[in-house]
N, C-alpha and C positions, 0 to 999 in steps of 0.2 A: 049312536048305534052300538049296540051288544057287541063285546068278541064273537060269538057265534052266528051273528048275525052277519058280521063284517067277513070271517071265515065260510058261509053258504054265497054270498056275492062273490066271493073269487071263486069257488066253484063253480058259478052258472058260465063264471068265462071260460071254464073249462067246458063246458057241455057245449058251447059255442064252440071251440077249437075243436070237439069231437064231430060236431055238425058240417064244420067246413073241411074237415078230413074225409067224411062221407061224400062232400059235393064236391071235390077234388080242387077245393080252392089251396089245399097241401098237398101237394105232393111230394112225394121221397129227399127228392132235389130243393126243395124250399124249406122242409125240416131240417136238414142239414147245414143249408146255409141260415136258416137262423137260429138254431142250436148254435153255431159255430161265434153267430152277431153275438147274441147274448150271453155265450161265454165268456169271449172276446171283448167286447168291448162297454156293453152297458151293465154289467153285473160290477165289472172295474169301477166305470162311473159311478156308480150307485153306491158302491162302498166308500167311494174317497170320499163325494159328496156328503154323503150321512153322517162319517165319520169327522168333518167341521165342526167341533162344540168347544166352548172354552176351557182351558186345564181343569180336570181336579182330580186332585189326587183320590177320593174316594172312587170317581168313576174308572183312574186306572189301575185302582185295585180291585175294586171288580171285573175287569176287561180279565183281569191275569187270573183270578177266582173261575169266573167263567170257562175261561182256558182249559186249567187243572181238572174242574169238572165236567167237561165237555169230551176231555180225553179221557177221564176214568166211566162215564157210560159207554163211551164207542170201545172200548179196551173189554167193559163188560159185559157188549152184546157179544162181540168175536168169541169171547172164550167161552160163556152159556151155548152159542149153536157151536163149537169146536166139541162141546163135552154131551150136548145131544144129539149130532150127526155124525157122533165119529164111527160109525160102521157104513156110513155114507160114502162111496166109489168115494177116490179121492176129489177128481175134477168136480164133482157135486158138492162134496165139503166146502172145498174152498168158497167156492158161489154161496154156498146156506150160510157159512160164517158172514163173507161180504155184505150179503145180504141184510143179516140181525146188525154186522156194528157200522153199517154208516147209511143214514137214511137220506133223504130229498131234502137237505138244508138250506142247497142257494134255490134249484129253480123256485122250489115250493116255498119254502120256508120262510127264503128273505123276502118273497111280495106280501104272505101271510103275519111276519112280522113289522111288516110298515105298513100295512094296514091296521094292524091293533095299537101301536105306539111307535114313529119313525128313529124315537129316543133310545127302545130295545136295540138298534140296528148295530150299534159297535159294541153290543155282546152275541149277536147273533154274527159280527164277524170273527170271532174269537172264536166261536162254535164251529166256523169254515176252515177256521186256518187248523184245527185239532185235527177234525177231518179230513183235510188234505194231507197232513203229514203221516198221518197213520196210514191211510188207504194206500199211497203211494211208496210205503216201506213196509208195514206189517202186513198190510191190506195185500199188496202185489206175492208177497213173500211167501203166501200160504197156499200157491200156482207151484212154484217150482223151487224154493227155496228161493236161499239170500242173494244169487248170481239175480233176481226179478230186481232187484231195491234200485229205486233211479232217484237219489237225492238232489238231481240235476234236473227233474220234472217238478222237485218239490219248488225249488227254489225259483224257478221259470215259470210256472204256474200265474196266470195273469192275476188269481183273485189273491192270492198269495203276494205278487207284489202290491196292488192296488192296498190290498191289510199295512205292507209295510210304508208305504207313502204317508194314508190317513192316518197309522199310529205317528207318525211322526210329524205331520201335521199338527195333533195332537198335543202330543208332548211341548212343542214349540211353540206353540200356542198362536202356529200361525193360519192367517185368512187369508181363504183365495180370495184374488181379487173379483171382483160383482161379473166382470161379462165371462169370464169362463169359466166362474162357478156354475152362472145359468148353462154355461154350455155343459157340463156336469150332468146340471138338473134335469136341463130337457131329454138329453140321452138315458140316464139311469132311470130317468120315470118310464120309459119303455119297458124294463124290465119286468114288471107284473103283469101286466098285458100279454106281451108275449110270451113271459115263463108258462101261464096259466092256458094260452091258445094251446102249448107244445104238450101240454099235459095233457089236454085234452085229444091233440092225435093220438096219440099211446094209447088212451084205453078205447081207443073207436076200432071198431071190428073186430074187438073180444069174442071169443066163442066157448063158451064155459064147459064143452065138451072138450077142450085141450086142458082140462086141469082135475082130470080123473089123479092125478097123482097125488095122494094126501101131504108129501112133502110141500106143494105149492100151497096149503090149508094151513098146516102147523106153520111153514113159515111166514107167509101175510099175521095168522095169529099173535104169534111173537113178536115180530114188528111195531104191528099197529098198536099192538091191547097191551101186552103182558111187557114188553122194557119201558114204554114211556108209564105204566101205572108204577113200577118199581123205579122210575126214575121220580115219581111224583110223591112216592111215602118217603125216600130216600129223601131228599130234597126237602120235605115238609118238617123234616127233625131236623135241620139247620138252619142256624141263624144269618142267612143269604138275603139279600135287599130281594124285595121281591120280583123286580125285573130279570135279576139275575136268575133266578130259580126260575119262571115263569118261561123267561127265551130257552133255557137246558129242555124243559117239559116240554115245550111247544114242538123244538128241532127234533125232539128224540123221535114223538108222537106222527114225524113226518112217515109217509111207505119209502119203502126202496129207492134209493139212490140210481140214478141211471149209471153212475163210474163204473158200477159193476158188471153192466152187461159188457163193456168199452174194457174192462181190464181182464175180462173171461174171454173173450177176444186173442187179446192179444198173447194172452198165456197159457192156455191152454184148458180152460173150465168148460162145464157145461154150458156152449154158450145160449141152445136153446132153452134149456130152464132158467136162464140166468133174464134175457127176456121175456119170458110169458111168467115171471115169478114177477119179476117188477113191473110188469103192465099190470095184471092182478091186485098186486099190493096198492096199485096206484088206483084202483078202479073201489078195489073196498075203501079208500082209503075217503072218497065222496062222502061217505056215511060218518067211518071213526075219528077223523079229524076234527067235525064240530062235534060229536060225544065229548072228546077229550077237553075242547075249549069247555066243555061245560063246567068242567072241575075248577076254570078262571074265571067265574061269574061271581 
């Protein structure tokens, strides 16, 4: 099966998740507590499990490769929308920035990257943990200053620890033993499923009269099309295994990140363009997501 191919099959599970949002098989209460699962506990799974492979030092130089470039894109979405929203209210900055530099990497990302290669999955954690650090210091910071930085969410952060277990699993070169790795397995293979159902509530009951505001255009644009193509010439003049380059492309090319509606919340941003920006990005995102894999064919 094609990347692109493999990438429209996790979408139809999304049009399924949209479908049972409409027949109220979702409701408010069910999205939350299993957003909350799949944070929580099989996104962890999923990560510790995939990250089982034997040492080698090539793969954890790339891990840390990955890493470096994973935080020099998300660094360079923030300051591109910083330098073209800056006449933007403040509380809308901060959201257009959040927006451009940290995209849909776990829900979306990591079912869409173990569906193309389960091998990509501990460079596409490396592309998590950049994201998590930045959002939750740089990312929160641009609400209300530096009194926002919670280094103590960084570090608490479940997918955050789950990275720091499997690296070191890794490094140690040690195997979980057979029956709870399965139990591992069976839990994190949930994760694509349901990541993909939750997607799919989000863009059910879009109404594209709520998006007469060209800022919700220009910025889905940039998002989907304009950083992951500049992440993709960028990356194609380096001499990067090609996994590694391919997971940076793939994560970047993801829509909007939901942290951002969840941290315009709690600090003070625009939190209604912050959600109907990332449902949008998430609903065009049906279409430019296999565009993009086409560029991996």
């Amino acid at each position: 099966m094609s990347i692109t191919t493999q990438v429209i099959v996790l979408f139809g599970v999304v049009l399924v998740g949209a479908l049972c949002r409409r027949l109220r098989y979702f409701t408010d209460e069910t999205i939350r507590g299993t957003t909350q699962l799949v944070v929580h506990v099989t996104l962890p799974c999923l990560t510790v499990y995939n990250m089982q492979r034997p040492f080698s030092m090539d793969v954890l130089v790339n891990f840390l490769i990955t890493l470096g470039l994973s935080s020099v894109v998300i660094l360079f979405g923030l300051g591109l929308a910083l330098l073209l929203f800056r006449k933007r209210p403040h509380s809308r900055m901060a959201v257009l920035a959040n927006l451009e530099g940290f995209s849909n990497c776990g829900f979306m990302g990591y079912p869409i990257i173990l569906a193309i290669n389960p091998d990509w999955m501990i460079y596409a954690v490396a592309y998590n943990i950049a994201f998590t650090c930045i959002s939750w210091t740089i990312g929160v910071s641009l609400y209300q200053g530096r009194q926002n930085i919670r280094l103590r969410r960084v570090l608490l952060n479940p997918n955050v620890i789950a990275a720091a277990i499997g690296i070191a699993f890794f490094c140690l070169n040690f195997t979980i033993p057979a029956v709870p790795a399965q139990v591992l397995s069976l839990i994190g293979g949930l994760t694509t499923p349901l990541s993909m159902l939750l997607i799919g509530t989000r863009v059910s009951g879009i109404h594209l009269r709520d998006f007469r505001d060209p800022d919700y255009h220009t910025a889905a644009l940039l998002r989907l099309l304009v950083l992951p193509l500049v992440a993709f010439g960028a990356l194609s003049l380096l001499p990067l295994d090609p996994a590694v380059a391919q997971t940076v492309f793939l994560l970047t090319a993801m829509p909007a990140g939901t942290m951002t509606a969840m941290q315009a919340e709690l600090y003070g941003g625009d939190t209604t363009f912050a959600a109907r920006a990332i449902a949008y990005s998430t609903l065009l995102s049906l279409v430019s997501v296999p565009l993009m894999s086409l560029l991996l064919v």
